[in-house]
C-alpha positions as CSV (number, residue, x, y, z in Angstrom):
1,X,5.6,-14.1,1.2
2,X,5.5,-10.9,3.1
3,X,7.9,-8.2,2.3
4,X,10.9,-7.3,4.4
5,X,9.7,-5.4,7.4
6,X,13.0,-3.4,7.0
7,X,11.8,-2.0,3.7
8,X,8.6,-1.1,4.6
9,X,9.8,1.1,7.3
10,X,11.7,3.0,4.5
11,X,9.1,2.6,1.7
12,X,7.1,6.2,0.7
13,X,4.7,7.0,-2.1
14,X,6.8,8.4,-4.9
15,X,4.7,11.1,-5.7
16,X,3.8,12.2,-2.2
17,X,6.4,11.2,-0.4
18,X,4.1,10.0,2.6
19,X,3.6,6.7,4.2
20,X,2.3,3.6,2.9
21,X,-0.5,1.1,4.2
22,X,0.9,-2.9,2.8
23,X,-2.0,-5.1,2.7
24,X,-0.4,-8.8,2.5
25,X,-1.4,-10.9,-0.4
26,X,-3.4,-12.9,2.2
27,X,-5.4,-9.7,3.5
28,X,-5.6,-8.3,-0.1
29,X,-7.0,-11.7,-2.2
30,X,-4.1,-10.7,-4.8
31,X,-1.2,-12.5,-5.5
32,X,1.7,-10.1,-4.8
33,X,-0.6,-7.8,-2.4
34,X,-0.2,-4.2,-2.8
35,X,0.2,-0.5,-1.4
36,X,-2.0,1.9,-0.8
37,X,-1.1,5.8,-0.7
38,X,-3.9,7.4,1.1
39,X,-3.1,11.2,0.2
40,X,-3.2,10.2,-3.6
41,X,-5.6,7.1,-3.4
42,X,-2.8,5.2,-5.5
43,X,-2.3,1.5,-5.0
44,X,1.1,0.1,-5.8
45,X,1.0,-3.3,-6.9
46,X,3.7,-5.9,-4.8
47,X,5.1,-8.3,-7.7
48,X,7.2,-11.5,-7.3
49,X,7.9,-10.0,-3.6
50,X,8.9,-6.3,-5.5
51,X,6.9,-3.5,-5.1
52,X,6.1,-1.5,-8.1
53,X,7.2,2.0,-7.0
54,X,5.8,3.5,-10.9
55,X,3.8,6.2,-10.8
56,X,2.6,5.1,-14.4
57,X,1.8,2.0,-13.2
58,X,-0.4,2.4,-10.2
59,X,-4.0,2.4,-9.7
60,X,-5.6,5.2,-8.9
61,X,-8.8,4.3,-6.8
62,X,-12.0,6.3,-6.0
63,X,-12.7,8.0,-3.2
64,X,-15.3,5.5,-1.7
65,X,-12.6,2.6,-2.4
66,X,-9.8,4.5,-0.8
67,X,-12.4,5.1,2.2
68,X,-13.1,1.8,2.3
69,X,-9.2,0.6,1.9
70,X,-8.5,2.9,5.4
71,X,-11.5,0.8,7.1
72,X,-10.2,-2.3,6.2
73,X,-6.9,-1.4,7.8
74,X,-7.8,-0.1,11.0
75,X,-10.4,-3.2,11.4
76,X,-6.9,-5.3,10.9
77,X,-4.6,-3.4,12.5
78,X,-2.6,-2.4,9.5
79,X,-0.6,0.7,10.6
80,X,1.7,3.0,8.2
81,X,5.0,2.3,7.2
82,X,6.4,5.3,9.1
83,X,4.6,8.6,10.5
84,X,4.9,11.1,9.0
């Protein structure tokens, strides 16, 4: 299940307060699918439909894979959850 559209357009990265890129467990190949900050390279993890807003508990990706994460949206037409 996709999350609410309604919270994505409120949804930030809690340590850089900027937007958010949600890749849809059918997109992503993960269960929950999961966020991706792009100033911070942090993925959130999406869990039972909740995303997991911990600093602590993201993922904080490499540069290439963060690169690679931004192609992947703009080839499916992800687009932020709100400009900045």
């Amino acid at each position: 299940m996709a999350l609410d559209p309604r919270l994505l357009e409120i949804l930030a990265c809690p340590d850089e307060k900027g937007p958010l890129y949600y890749f849809e467990p059918a997109v992503s190949g993960t269960d929950g699918g999961f966020l991706f900050c792009p100033a911070c390279r942090r993925r959130y993890e999406v869990r039972d439909d909740i995303p997991v807003m911990l600093i602590d508990e993201a993922t904080v990706l490499g540069a290439d894979e963060a690169e690679a994460l931004l192609a992947r949206a703009a080839e499916l037409g992800i687009e932020p959850t709100f400009s900045p």
